[in-house]
C-alpha positions in Angstrom: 27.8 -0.9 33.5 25.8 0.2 30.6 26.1 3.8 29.2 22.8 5.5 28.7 20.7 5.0 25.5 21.3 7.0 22.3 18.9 9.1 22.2 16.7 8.5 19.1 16.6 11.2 15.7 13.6 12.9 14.8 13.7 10.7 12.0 13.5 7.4 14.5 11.0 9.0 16.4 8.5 9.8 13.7 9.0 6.0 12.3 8.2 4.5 15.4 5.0 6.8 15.6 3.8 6.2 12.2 4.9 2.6 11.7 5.4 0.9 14.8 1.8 0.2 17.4 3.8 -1.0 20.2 4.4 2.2 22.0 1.3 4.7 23.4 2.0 7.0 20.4 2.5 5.0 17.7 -1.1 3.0 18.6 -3.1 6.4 19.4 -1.6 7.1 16.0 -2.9 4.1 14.2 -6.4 4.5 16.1 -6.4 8.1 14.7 -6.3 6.6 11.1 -8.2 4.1 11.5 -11.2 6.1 12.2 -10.5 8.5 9.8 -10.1 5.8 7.0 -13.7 4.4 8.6 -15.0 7.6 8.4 -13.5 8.7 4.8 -15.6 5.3 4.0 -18.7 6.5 5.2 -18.7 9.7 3.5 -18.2 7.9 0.4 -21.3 5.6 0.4 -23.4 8.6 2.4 -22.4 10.4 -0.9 -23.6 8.0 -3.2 -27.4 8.2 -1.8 -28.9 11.2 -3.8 -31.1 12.4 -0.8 -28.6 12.5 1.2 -26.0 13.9 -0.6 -28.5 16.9 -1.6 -29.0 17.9 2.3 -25.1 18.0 3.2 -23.4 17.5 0.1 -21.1 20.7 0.7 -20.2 19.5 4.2 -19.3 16.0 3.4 -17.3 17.4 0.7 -15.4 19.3 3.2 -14.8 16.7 5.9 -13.2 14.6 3.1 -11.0 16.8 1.6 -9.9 17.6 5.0 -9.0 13.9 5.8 -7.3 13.7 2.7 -5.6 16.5 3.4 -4.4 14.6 6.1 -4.0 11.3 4.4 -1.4 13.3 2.0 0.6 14.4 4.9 0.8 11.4 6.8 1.8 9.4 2.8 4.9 12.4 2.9 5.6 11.9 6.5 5.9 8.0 5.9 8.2 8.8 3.1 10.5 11.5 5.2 10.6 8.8 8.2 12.4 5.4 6.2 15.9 5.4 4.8 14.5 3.5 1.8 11.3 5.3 0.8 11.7 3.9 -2.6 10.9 0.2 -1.5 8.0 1.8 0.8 6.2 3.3 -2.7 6.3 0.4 -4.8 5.4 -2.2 -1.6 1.8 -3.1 -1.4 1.1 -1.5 1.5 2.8 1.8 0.0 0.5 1.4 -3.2 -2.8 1.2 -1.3 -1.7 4.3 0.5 -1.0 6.4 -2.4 -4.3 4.9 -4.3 -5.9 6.1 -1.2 -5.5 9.7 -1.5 -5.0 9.5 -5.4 -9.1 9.7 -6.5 -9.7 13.0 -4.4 -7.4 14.8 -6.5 -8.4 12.9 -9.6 -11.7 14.1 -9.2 -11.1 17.8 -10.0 -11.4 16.7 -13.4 -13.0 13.6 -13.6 -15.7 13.6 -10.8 -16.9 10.2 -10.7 -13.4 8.9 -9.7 -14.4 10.3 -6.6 -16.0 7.0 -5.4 -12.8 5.1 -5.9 -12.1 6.1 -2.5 -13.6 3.1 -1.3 -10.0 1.7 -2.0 -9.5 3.1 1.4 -11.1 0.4 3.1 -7.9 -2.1 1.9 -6.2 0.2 4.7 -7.9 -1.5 7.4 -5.4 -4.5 7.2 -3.1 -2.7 9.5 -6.3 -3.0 12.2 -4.7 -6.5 12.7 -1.5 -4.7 13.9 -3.0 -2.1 15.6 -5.1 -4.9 17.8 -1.8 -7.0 18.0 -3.2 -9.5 16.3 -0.2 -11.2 14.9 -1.9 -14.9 14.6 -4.3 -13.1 11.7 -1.3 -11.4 10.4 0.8 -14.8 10.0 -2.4 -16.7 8.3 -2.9 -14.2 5.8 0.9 -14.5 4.6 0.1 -18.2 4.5 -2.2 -17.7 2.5 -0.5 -14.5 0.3 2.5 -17.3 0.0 0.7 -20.1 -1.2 -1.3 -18.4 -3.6 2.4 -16.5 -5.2 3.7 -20.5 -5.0 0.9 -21.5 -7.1 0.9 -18.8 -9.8 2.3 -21.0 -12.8 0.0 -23.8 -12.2 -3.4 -21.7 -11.7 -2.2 -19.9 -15.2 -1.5 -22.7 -17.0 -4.8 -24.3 -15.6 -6.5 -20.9 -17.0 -4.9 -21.0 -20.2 -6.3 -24.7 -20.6 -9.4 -23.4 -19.7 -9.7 -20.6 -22.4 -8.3 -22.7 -24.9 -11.2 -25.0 -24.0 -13.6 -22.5 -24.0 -12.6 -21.5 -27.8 -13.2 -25.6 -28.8 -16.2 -25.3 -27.1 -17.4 -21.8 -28.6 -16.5 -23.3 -31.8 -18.5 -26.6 -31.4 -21.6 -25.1 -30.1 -21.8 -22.3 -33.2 -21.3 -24.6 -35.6 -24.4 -26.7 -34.1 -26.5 -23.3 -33.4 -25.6 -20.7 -36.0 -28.0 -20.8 -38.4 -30.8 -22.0 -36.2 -30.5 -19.7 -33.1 -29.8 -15.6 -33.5 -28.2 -15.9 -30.2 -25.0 -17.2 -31.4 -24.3 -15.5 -34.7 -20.4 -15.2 -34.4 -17.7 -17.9 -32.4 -16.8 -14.9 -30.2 -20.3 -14.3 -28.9 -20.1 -18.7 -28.5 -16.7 -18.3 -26.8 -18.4 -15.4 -24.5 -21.1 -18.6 -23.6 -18.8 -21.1 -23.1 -17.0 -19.4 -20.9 -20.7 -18.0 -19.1 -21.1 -21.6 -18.7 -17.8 -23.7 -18.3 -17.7 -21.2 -15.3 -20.9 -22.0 -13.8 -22.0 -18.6 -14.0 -25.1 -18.8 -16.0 -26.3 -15.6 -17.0 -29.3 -17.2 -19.1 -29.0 -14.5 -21.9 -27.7 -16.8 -24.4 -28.6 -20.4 -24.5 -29.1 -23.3 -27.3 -32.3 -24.3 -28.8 -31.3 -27.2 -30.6 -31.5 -30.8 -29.2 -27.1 -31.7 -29.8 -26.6 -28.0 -28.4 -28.7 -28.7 -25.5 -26.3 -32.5 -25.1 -23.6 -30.1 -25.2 -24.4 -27.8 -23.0 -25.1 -30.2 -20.4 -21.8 -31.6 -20.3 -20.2 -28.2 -20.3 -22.3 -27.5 -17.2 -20.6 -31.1 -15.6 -17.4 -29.9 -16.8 -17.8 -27.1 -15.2 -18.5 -28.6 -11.5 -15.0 -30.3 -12.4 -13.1 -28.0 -13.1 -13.9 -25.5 -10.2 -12.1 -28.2 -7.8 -8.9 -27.4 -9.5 -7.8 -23.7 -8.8 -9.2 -24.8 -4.9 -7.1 -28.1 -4.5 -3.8 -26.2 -6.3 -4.2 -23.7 -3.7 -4.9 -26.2 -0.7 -1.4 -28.4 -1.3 0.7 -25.4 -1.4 -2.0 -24.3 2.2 -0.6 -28.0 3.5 3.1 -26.9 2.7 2.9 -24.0 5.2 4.3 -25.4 8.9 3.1 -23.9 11.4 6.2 -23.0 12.6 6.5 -20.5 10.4 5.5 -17.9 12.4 6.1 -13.9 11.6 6.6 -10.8 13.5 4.7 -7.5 12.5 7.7 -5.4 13.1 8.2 -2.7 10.9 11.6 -2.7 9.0 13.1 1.0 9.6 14.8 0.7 5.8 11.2 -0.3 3.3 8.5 -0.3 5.9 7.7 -4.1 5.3 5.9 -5.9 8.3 6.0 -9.7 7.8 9.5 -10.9 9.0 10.6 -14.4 10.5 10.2 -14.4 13.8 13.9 -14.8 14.7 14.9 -12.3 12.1 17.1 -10.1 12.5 17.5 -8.1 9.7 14.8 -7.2 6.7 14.8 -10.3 4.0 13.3 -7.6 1.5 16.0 -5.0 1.8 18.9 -5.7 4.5 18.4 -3.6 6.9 18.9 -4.6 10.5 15.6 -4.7 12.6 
């Protein structure tokens, strides 16, 4: 016969509040800060339309320092509830939170950091665990995955591209300078290779001169190239990922982190048993 349950610490309990959504506190909890962090966002734009923020400026003011107020207690209480709030700070999800409260206090003496707060809105990831929607959760770690497995190509790829961009630069101020004001140093050439190589096109520097125009043509070809590269290094590491690696969204009571194998039993990122 089984003995009764060990009753959990206040320390348990608060972490299954604050991190977990599968119990009826812990997901009126996350529906809590979710629509504060959607209303924190709304404030923030309201702010930003001059009318607007004229007529209730003061109010608004006060509703946001209110919910970041609340923001900071909830970032201390997510500290207080893990036994490694060390690994929770310097996660990703423990950086957005901190960013998130960071501008408000900023802007006692630099103002216009005030409308960083729209960082905010990177908090809204955790609606896919709130809604228990775990198949979202998986594909974006696909994804997260295969871009961190493709890292050293797509910078060696970008390194060729600037190198190419400083040939290019080169080539085209030798042809132009001289002729055309708008390229009167190779960095201001390098600034339109890259405008161009890029497919970007801004169209406030361009060659006059017959060769530059040859030139510029097959940058513009190169560049339709080259985009397909980044895309297709990223697509064979997509093609790697089984399907059968799916993930859990519990929350590991050690670091906080929420993408675990789905027959895990303890955290790969710190140890602790889950």
């Amino acid at each position: 016969m089984n003995g009764p349950t060990p009753k959990k610490s206040w320390k348990e309990e608060l972490f299954t509040i604050i991190f977990e959504a599968n119990t009826p506190a812990g997901r009126n909890f996350d529906m809590a800060l979710f629509v504060l962090i959607v209303l924190s966002l709304a404030i923030v734009m309201l702010q930003s339309i001059a009318s607007i923020n004229a007529r209730f400026g003061p109010e608004m003011l006060t509703i946001e320092w209110v919910i970041t107020i609340l923001f900071t207690l909830e970032y201390i209480l997510r500290i207080i509830s893990l036994k490694e709030p060390l690994k929770y700070i310097t996660s990703f999800y423990g950086l957005v939170d901190l960013l998130s409260i960071l501008p408000s206090y900023f802007s006692l003496l630099f103002p216009p950091s005030h409308f960083l707060l729209a960082i905010r809105a990177l908090r809204l990831i955790r609606i896919f665990r709130i809604l228990k929607l775990g198949q979202f959760v998986r594909e974006g770690n696909t994804i997260v995955m295969a871009m961190k497995a493709s890292t050293k190509r797509i910078t060696i790829f970008l390194a060729f591209v600037l190198l190419l961009s400083i040939m290019l630069g080169a080539l085209v101020y030798v042809v132009e300078s001289g002729v055309n004001e708008d390229f009167s140093s190779i960095p201001q050439s390098i600034y339109w290779a890259i405008v161009t190589i890029t497919t970007v096109g801004y169209g406030d520097v361009s060659p006059i001169t017959p060769l530059g125009k040859i030139i510029a043509s097959g940058i513009m070809l190169l560049g339709y190239a080259i985009i397909a590269v980044p895309t297709g290094i990223v697509t064979v590491e997509l093609s790697k990922r089984s399907d059968k690696d799916a993930m859990n969204t519990k929350s590991c009571p050690g670091c906080a982190a929420e993408i675990h194998d789905i027959d895990a039993r303890f955290c790969k990122y710190c140890g602790h048993s889950l």
